[in-house]
N, CA, C and O atoms as CSV, one atom per row, in Angstrom:
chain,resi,resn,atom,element,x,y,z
A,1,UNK,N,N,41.301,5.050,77.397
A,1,UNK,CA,C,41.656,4.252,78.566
A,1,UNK,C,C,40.861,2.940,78.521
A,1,UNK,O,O,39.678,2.938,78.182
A,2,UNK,N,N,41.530,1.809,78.870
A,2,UNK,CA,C,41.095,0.603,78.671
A,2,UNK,C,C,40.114,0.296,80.052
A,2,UNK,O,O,40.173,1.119,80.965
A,3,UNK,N,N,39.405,-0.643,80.163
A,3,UNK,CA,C,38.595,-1.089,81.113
A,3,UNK,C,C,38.680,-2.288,81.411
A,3,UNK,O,O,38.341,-3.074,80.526
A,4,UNK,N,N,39.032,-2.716,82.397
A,4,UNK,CA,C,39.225,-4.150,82.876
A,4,UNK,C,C,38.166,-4.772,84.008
A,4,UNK,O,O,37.967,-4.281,85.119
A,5,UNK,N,N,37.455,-6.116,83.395
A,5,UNK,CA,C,36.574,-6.412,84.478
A,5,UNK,C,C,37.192,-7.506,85.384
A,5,UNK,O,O,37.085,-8.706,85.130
A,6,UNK,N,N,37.763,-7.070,86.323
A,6,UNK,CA,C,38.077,-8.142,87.571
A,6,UNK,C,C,36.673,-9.214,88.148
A,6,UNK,O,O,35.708,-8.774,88.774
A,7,UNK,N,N,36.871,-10.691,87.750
A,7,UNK,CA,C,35.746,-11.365,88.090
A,7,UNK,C,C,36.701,-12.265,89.160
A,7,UNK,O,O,37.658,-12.898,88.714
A,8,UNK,N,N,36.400,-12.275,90.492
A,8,UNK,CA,C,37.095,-12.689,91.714
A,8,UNK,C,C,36.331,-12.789,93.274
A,8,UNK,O,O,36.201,-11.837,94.044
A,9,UNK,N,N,35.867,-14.198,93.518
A,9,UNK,CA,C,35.590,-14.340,94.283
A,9,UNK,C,C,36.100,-13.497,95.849
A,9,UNK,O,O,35.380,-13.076,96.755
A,10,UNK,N,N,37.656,-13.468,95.709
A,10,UNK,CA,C,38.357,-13.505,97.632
A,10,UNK,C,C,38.391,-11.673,96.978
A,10,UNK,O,O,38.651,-11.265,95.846
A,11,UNK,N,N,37.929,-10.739,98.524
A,11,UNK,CA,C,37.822,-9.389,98.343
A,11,UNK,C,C,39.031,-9.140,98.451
A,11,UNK,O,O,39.312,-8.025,98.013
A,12,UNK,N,N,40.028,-9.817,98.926
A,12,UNK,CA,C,41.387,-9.779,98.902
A,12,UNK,C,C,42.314,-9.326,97.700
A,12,UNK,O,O,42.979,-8.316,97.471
A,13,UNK,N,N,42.059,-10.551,97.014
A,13,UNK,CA,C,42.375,-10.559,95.617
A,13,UNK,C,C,41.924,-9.338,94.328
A,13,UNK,O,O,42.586,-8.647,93.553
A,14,UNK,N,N,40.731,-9.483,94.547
A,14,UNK,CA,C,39.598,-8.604,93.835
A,14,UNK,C,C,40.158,-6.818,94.118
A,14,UNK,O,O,40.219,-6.001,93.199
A,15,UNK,N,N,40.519,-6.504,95.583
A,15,UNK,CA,C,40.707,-5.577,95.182
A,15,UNK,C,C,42.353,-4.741,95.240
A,15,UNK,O,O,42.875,-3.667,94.940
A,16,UNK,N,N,42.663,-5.986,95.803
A,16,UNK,CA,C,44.715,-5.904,95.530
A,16,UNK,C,C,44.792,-5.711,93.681
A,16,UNK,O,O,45.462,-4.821,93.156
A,17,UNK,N,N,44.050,-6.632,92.967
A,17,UNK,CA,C,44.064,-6.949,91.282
A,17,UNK,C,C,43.484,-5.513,90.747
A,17,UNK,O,O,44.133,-4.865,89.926
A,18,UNK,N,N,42.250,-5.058,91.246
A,18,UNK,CA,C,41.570,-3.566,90.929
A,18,UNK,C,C,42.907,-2.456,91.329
A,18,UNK,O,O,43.270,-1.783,90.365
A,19,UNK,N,N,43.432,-2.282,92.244
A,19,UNK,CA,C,44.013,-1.117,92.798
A,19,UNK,C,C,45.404,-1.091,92.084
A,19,UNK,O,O,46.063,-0.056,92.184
A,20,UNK,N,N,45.873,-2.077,91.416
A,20,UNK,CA,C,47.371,-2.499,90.712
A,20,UNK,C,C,46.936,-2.119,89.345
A,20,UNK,O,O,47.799,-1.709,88.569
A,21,UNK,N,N,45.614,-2.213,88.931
A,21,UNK,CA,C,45.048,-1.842,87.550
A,21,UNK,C,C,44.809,-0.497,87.535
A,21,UNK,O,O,45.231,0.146,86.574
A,22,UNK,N,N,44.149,0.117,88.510
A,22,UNK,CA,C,43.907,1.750,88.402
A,22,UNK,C,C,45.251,2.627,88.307
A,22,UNK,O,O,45.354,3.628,87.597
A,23,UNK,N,N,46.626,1.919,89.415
A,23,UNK,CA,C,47.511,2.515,89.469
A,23,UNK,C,C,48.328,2.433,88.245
A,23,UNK,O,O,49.309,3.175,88.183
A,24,UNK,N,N,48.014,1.471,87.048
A,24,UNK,CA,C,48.288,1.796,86.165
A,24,UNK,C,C,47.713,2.295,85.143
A,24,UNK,O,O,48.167,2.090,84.017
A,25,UNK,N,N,46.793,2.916,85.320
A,25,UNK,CA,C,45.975,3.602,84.079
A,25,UNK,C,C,44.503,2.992,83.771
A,25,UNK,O,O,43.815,3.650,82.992
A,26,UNK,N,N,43.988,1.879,84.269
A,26,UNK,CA,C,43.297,1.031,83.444
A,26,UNK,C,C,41.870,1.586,84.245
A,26,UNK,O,O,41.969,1.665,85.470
A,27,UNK,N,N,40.659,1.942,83.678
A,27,UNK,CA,C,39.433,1.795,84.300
A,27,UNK,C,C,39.213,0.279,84.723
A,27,UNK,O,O,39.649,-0.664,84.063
A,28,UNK,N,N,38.289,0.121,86.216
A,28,UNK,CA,C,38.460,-1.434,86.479
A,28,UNK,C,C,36.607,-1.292,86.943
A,28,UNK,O,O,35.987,-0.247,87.141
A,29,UNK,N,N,36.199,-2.403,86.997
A,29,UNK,CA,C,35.030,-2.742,87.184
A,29,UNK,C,C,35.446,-3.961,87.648
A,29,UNK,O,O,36.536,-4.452,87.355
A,30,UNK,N,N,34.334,-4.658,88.616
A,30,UNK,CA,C,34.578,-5.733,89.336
A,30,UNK,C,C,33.097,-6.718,89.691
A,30,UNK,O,O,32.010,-6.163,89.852
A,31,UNK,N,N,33.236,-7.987,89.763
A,31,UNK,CA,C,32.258,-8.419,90.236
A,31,UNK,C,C,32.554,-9.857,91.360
A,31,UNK,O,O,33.697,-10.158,91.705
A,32,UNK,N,N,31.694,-10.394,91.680
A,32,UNK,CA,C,32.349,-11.627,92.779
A,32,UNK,C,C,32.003,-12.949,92.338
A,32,UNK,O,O,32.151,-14.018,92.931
A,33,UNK,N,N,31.533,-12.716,91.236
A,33,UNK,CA,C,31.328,-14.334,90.744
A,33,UNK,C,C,31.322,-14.800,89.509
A,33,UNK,O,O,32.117,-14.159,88.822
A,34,UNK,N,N,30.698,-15.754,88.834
A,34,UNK,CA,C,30.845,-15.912,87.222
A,34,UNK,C,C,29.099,-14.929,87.063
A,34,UNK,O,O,28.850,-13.848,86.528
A,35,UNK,N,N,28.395,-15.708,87.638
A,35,UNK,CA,C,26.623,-14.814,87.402
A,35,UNK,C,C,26.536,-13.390,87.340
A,35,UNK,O,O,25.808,-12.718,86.611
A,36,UNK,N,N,27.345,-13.019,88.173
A,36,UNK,CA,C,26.885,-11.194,88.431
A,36,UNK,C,C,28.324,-10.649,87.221
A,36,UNK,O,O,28.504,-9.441,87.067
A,37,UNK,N,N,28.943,-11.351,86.703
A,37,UNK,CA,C,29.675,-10.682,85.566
A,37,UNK,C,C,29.089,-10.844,84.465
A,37,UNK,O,O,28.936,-9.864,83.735
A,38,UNK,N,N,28.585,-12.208,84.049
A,38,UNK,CA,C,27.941,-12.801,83.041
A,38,UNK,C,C,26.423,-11.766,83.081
A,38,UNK,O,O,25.714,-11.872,82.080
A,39,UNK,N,N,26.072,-11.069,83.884
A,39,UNK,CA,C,24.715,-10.347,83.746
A,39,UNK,C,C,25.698,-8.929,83.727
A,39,UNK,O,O,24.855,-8.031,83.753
A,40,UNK,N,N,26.814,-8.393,83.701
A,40,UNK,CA,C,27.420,-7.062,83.431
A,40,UNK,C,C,27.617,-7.415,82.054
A,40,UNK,O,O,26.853,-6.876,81.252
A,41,UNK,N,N,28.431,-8.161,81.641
A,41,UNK,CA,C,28.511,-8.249,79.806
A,41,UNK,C,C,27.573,-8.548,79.213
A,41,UNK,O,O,27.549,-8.600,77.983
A,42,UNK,N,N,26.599,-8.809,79.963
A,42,UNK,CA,C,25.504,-9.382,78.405
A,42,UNK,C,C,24.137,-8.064,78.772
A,42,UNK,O,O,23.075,-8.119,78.153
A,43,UNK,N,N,24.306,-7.348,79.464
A,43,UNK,CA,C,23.575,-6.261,80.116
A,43,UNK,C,C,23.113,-5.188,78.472
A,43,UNK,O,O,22.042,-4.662,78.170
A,44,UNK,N,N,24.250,-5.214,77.842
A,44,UNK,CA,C,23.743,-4.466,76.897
A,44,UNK,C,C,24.614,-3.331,76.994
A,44,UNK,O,O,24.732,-2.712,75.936
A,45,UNK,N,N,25.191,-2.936,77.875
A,45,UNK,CA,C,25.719,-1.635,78.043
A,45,UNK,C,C,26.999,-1.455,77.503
A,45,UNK,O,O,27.284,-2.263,76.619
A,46,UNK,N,N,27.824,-0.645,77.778
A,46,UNK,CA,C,29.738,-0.706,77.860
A,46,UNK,C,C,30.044,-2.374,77.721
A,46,UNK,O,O,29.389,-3.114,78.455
A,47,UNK,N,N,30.825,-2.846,76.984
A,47,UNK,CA,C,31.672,-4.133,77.245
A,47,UNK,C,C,33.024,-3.670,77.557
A,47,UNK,O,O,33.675,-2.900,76.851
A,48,UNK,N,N,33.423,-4.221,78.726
A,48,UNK,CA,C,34.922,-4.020,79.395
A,48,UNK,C,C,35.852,-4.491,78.143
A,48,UNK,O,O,35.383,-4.986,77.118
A,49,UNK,N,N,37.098,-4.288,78.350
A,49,UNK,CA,C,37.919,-4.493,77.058
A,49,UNK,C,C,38.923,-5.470,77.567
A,49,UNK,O,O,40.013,-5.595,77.009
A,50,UNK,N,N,38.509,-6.309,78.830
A,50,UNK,CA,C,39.371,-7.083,78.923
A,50,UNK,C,C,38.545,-7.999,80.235
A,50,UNK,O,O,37.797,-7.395,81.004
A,51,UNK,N,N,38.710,-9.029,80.329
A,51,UNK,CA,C,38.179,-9.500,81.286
A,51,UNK,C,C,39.326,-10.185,82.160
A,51,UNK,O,O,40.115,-10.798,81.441
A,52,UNK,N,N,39.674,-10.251,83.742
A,52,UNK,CA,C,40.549,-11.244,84.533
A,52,UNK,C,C,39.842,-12.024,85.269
A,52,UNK,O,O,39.229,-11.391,86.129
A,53,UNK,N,N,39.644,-13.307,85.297
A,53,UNK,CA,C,38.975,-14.360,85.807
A,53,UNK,C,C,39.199,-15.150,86.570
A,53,UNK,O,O,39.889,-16.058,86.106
A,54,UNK,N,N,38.838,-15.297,87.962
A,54,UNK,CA,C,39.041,-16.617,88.776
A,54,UNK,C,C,38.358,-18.145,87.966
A,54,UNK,O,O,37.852,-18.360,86.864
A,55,UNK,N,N,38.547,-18.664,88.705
A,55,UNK,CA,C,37.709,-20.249,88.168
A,55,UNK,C,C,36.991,-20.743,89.429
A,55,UNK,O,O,35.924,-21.356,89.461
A,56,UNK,N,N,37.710,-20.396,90.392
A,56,UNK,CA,C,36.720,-21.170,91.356
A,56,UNK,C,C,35.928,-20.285,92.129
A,56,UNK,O,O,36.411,-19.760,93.132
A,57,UNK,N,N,34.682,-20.048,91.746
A,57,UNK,CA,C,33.866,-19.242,92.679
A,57,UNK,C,C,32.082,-19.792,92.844
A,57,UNK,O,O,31.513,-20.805,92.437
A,58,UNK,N,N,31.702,-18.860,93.456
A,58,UNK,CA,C,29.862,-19.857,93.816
A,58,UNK,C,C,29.458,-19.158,92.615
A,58,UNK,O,O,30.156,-18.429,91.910
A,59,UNK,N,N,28.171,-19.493,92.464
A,59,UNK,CA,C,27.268,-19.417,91.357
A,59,UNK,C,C,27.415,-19.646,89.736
A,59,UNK,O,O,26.510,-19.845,88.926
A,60,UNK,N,N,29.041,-19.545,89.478
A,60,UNK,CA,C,29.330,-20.229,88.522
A,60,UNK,C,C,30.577,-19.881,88.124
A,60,UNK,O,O,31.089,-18.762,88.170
A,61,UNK,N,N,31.127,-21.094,87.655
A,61,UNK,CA,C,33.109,-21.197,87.968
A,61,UNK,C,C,33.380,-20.175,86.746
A,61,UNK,O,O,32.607,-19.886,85.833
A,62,UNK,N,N,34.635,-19.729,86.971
A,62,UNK,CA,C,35.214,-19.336,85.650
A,62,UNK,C,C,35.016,-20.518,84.142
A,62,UNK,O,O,34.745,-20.283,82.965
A,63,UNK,N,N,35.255,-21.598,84.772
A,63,UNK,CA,C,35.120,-22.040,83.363
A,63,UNK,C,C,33.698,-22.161,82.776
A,63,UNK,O,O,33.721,-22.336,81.557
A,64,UNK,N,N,32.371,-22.110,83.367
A,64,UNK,CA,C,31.415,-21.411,82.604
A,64,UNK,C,C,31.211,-20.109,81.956
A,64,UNK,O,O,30.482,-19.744,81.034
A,65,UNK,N,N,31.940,-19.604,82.595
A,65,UNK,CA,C,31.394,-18.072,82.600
A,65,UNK,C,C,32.693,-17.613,81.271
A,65,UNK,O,O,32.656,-16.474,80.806
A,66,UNK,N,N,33.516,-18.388,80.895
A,66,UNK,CA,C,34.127,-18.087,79.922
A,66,UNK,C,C,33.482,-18.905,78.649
A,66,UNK,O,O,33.156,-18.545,77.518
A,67,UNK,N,N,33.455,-19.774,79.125
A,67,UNK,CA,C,32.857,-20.886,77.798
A,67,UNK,C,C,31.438,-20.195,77.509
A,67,UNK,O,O,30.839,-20.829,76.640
A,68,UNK,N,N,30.680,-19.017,78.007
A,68,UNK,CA,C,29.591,-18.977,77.746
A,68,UNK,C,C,29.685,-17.475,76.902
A,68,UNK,O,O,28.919,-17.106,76.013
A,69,UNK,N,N,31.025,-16.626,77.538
A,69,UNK,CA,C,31.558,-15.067,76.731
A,69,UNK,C,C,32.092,-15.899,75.548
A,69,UNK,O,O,31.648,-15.581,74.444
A,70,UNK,N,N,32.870,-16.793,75.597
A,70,UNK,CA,C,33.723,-16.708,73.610
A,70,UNK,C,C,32.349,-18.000,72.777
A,70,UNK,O,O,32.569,-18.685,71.778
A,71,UNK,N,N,31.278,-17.977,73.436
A,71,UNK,CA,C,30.104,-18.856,72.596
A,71,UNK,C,C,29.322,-17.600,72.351
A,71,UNK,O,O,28.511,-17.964,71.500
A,72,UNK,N,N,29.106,-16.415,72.583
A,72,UNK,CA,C,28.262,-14.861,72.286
A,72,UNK,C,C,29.150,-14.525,70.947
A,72,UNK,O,O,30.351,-14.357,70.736
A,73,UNK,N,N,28.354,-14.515,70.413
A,73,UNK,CA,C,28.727,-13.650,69.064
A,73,UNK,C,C,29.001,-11.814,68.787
A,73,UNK,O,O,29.496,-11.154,67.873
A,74,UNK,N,N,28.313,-11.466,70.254
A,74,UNK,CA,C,28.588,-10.295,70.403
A,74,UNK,C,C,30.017,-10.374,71.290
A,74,UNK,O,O,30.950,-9.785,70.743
A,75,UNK,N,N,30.292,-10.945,72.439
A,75,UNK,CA,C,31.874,-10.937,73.465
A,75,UNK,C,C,32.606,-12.226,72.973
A,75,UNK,O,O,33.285,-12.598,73.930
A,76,UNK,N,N,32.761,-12.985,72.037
A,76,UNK,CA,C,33.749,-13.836,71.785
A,76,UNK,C,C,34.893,-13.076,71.304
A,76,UNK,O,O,35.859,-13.837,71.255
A,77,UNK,N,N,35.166,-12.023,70.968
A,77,UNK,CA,C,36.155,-11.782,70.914
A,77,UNK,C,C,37.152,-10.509,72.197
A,77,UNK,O,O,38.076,-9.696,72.183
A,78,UNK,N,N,36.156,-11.106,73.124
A,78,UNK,CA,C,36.884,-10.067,74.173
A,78,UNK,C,C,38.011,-11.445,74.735
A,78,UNK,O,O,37.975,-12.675,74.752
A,79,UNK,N,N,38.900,-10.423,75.120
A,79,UNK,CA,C,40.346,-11.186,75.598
A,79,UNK,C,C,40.074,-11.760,77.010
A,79,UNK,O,O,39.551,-10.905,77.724
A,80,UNK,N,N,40.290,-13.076,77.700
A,80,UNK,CA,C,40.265,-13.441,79.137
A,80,UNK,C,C,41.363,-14.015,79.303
A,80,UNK,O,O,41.928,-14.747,78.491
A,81,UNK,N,N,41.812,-13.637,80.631
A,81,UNK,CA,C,42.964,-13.729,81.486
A,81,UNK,C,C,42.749,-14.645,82.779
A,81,UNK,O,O,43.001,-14.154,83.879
A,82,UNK,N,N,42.398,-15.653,82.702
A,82,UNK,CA,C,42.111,-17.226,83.525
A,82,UNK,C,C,43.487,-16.535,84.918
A,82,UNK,O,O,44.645,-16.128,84.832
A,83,UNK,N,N,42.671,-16.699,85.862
A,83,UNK,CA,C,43.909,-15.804,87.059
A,83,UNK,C,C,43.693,-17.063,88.352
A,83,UNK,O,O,42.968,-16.708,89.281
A,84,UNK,N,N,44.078,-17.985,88.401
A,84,UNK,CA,C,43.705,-19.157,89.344
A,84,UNK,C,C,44.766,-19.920,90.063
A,84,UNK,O,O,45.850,-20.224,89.566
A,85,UNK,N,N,44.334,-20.230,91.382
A,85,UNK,CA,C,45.421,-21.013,92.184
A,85,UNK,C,C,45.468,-22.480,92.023
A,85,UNK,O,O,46.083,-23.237,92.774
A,86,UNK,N,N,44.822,-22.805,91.062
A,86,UNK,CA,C,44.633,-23.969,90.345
A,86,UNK,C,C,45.800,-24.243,89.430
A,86,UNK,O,O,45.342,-23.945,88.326
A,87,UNK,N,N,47.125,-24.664,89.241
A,87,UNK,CA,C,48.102,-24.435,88.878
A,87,UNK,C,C,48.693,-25.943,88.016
A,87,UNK,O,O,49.844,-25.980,87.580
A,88,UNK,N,N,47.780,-27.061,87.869
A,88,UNK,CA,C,48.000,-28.437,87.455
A,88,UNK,C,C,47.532,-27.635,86.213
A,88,UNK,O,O,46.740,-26.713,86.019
A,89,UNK,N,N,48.725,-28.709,85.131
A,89,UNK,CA,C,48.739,-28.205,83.720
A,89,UNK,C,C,47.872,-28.840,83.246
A,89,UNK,O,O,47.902,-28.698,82.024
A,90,UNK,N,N,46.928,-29.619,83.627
A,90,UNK,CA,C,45.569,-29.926,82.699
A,90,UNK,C,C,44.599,-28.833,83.039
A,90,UNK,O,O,43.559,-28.778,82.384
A,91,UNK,N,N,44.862,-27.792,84.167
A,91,UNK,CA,C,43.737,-26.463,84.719
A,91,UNK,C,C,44.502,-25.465,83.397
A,91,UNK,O,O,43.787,-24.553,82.981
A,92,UNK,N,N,45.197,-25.540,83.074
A,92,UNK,CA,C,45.879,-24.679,81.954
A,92,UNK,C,C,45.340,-25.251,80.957
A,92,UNK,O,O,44.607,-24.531,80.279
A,93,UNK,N,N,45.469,-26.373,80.626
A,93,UNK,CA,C,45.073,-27.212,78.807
A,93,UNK,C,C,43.345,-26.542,79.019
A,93,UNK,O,O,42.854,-25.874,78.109
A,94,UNK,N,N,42.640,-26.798,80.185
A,94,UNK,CA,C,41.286,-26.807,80.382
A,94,UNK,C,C,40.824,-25.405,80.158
A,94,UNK,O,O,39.855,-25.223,79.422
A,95,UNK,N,N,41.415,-24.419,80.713
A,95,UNK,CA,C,41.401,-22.424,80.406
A,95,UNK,C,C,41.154,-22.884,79.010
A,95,UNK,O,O,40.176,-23.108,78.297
A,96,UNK,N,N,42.500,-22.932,78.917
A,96,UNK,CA,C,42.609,-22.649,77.185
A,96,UNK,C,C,41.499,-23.125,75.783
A,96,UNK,O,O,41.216,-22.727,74.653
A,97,UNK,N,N,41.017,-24.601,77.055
A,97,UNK,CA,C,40.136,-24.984,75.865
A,97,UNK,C,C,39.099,-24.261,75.707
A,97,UNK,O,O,38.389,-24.209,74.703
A,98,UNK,N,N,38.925,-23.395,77.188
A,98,UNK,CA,C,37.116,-23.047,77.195
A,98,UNK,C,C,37.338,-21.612,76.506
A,98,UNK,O,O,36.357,-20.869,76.493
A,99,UNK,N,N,38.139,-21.304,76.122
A,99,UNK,CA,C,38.494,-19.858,75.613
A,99,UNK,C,C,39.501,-18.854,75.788
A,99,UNK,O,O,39.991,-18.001,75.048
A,100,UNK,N,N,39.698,-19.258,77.175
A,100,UNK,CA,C,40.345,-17.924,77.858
A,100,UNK,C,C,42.195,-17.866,76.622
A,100,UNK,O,O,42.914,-18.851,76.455
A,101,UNK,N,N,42.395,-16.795,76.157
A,101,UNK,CA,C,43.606,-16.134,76.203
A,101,UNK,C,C,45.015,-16.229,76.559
A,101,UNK,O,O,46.054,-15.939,75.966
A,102,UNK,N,N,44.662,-16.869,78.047
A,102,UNK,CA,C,45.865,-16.237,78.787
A,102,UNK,C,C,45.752,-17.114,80.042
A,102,UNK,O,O,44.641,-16.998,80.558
A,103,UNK,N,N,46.454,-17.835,80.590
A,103,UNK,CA,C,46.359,-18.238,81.756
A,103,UNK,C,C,47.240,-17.882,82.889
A,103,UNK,O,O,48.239,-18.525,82.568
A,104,UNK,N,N,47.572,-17.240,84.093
A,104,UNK,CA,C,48.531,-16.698,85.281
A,104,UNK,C,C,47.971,-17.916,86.621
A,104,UNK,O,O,46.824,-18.230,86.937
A,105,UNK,N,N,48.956,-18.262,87.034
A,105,UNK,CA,C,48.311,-19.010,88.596
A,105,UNK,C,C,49.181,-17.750,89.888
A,105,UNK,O,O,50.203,-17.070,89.980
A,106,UNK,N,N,48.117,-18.032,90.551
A,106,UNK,CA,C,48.069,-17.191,91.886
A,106,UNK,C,C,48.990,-17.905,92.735
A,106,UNK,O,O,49.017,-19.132,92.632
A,107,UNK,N,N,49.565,-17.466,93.360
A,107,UNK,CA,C,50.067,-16.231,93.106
A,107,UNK,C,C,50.873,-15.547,92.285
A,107,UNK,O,O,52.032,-15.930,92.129
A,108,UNK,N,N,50.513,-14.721,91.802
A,108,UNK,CA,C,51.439,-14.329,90.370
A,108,UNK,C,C,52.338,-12.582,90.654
A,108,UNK,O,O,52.177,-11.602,91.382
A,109,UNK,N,N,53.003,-12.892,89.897
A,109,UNK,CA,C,53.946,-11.436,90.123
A,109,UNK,C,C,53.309,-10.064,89.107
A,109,UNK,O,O,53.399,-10.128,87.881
A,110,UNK,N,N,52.809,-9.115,89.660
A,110,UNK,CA,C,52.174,-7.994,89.305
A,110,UNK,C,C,52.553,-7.683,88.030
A,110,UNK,O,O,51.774,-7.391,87.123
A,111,UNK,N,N,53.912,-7.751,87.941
A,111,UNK,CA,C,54.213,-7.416,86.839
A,111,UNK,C,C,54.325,-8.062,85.355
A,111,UNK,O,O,54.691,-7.507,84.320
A,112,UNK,N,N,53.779,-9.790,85.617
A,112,UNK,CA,C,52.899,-10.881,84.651
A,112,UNK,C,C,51.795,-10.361,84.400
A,112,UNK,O,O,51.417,-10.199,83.239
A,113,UNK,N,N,51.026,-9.978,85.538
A,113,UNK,CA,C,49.872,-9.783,85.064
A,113,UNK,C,C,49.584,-8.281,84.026
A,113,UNK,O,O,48.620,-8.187,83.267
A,114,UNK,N,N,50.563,-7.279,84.194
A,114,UNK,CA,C,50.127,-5.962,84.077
A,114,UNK,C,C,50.686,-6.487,82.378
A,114,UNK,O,O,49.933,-6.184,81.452
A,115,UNK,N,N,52.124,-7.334,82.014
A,115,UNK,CA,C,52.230,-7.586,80.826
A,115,UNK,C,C,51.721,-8.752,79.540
A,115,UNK,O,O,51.861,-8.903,78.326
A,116,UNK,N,N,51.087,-9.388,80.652
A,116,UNK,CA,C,49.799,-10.409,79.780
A,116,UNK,C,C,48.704,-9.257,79.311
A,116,UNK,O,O,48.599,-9.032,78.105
A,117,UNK,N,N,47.927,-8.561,80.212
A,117,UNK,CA,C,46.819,-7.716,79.446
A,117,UNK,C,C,47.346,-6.466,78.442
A,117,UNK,O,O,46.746,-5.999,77.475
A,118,UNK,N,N,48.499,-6.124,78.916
A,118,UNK,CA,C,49.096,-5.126,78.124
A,118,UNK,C,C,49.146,-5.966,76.419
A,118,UNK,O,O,48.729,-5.314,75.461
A,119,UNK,N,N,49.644,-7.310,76.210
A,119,UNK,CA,C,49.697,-7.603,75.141
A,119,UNK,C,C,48.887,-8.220,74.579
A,119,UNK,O,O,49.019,-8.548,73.400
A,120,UNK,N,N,47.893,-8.509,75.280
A,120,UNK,CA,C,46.254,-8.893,75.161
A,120,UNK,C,C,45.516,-7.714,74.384
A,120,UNK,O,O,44.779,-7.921,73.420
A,121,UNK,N,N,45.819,-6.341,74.956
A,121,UNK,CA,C,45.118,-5.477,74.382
A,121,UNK,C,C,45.630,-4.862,72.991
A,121,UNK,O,O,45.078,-4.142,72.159
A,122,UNK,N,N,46.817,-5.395,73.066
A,122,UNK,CA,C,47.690,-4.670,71.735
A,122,UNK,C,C,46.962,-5.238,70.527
A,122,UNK,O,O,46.630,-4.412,69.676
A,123,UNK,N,N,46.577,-6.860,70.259
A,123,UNK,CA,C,46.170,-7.410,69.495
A,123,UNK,C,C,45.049,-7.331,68.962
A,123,UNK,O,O,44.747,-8.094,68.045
C-alpha cells in the first residue's frame, strides 16, 4: 500500500484530499505547511511514496519545500503533485521548474487527482 503525504495549509482541503486517499486504498500522512513536512521527509524515517503539495502556505511555500525535496539526493526522486489555486500558466511553468511532477489547480475533480498519482506511482 502506497503512502501519500498531503502538505496543505486549509484543514478543509487537507482533510477532504486525506479522506478521498484512504477511501481509495492509499496510507495518508499529513502536515500544514512546507517546514513541518520538510522535517517528516528528512526525519530519517519511512519516506511517503508520494507527496501532494499546496504552494501557498506560512513557514514555507510549496515552492521551497519542493525545490529543497528534488535538491536531496536521498528524496529527489520522490514524485510531487503541485495541488494549487494558483492557476496562471507561469504558476504551472514555475511547479514544474522547481521539480514538482505534476501540477492540478484547485479546484480539481477527485478523479484528476486520484489519476495523476495513480500514474505517478506506476513509473
Amino acid at each position: 500500500m502506497s503512502t501519500i503525504l498531503v502538505v496543505e495549509d486549509s484543514d478543509a482541503y487537507r482533510t477532504m484530499m486525506s479522506d478521498l486517499l484512504k477511501s481509495h486504498g492509499f496510507e495518508v500522512d499529513t502536515a500544514s505547511n512546507g517546514a513541518e513536512a520538510l522535517g517528516k521527509v528528512q526525519s530519517g524515517g519511512t519516506l511517503p511514496d508520494l507527496i501532494v503539495l499546496d504552494i501557498v502556505m506560512p513557514e514555507m511555500n510549496g515552492y521551497d519545500f519542493c525545490r529543497r525535496v528534488k535538491n536531496d539526493p536521498k528524496t529527489k526522486d520522490l514524485p510531487v503533485v503541485m495541488c494549487s489555486s494558483k492557476s496562471e500558466e507561469f504558476d504551472h511553468y514555475w511547479g514544474l521548474k522547481q521539480g514538482a511532477d505534476a501540477y492540478l489547480n484547485k479546484p480539481f475533480e477527485p478523479s484528476e487527482l486520484l489519476s495523476t498519482i495513480k500514474q505517478l506511482l506506476k513509473g
